[in-house]
MIKOLNU-192612 format. One record per residue (C-alpha): residue in three letters; x, y, z. Coordinates in steps of 0.25 Angstrom, whole numbers, plus 5000, padded with zeros to 4 digits. Layout:
! residues N
AlaXYZ;...
! end
This chain:
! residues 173
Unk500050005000;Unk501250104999;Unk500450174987;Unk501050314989;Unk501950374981;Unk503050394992;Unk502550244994;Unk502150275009;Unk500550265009;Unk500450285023;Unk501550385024;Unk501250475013;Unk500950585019;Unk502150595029;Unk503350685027;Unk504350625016;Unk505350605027;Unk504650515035;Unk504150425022;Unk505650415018;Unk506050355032;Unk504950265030;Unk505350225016;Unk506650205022;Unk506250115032;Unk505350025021;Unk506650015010;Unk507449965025;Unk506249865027;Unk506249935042;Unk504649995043;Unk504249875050;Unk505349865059;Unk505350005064;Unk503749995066;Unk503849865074;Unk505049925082;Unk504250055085;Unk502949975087;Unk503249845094;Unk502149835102;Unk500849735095;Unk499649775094;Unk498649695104;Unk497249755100;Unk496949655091;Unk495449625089;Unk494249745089;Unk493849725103;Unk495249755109;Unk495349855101;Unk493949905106;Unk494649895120;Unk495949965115;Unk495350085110;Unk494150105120;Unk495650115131;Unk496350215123;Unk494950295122;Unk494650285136;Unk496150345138;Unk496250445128;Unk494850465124;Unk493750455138;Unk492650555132;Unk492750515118;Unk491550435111;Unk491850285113;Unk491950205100;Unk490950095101;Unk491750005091;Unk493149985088;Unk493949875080;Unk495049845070;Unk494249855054;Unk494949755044;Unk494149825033;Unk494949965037;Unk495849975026;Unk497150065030;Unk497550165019;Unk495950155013;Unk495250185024;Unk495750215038;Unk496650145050;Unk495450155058;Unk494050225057;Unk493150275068;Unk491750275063;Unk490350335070;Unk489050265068;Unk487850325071;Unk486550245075;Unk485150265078;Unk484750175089;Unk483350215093;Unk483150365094;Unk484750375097;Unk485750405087;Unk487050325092;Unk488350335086;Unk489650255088;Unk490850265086;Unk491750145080;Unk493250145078;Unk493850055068;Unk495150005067;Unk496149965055;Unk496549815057;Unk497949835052;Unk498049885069;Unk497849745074;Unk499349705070;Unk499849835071;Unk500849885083;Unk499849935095;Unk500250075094;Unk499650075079;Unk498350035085;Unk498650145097;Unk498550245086;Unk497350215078;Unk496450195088;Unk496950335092;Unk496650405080;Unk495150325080;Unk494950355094;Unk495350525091;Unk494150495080;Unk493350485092;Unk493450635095;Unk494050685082;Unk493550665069;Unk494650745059;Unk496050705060;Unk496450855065;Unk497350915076;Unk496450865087;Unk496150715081;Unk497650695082;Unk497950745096;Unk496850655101;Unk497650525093;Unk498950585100;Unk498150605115;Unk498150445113;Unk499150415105;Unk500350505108;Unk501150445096;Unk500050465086;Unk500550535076;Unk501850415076;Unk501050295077;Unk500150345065;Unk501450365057;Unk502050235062;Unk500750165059;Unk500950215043;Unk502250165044;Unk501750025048;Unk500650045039;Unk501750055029;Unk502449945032;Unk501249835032;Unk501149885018;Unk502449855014;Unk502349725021;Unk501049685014;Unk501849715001;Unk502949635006;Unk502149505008;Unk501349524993;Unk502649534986;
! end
């Protein structure tokens, strides 16, 4: 999936710099090593309900008076350059003379095999959707309120995204 022309889909809009140190470290055959070197720790959140659990804990941290979503799990059918890494939806229904709405929070499967700080960071930026709908100035401070190293663990997660691909090629060849 390394479509771009710079060859770095999930990169392309980062500063030239960065994409050449990443192309380095692709022609070295390094990308995977450096991200399981930065990232050992395993993802443990495996099925939907512990990953119900996992982000109702990091919303009743960070999050006590937002709305509480009424569903979350891992979507196979999420697809990541096509359609999102995760999606928080609101369903509105009329039960009786009551209009209920809830709120649903779906999440990307490629997270279950991913490092645990991967998964730290998406359900972060679902969870800021909670409260902020635009990606703006105070959508990303929430993300960073949970996850102080947001900004990294977006870009590292790009980089890793980077490297699946690369690996997926590897193995068709």
């Amino acid at each position: 999936m390394l479509s771009t022309p710079s060859g770095l889909t999930y990169l392309a809009h980062y500063p030239a710099q960065l994409q050449s140190q990443v192309r380095t470290l692709i022609s070295e055959n390094r990308l995977g090593e450096a991200i399981q070197k930065r990232y050992p720790e395993a993802n443990t959140v495996r099925t939907d309900k512990a990953l119900q659990a996992y982000t109702l804990d990091l919303k009743s941290q960070f999050m006590k008076s937002a709305v509480t979503p009424s569903k979350v799990v891992f979507d196979n059918h999420l697809r990541v350059m096509k359609d999102a890494l995760g999606l928080h939806t609101q369903v509105s229904r009329v039960h009786g003379s009551k209009l209920v709405a809830k709120r649903e929070i779906r999440i990307a499967s490629v997270f279950i095999d991913a490092p645990a700080a991967f998964l730290k960071m998406i359900v972060a930026h679902e969870l800021a959707h909670l409260k902020e709908r635009e990606h703006d100035k105070a959508f990303y401070q929430l993300c960073h309120h949970i996850a102080p190293d947001y900004a990294q663990l977006e870009f590292d997660f790009r980089l890793y995204l980077t490297w699946l691909d690369l690996e997926k090629a590897a193995l068709a060849k």
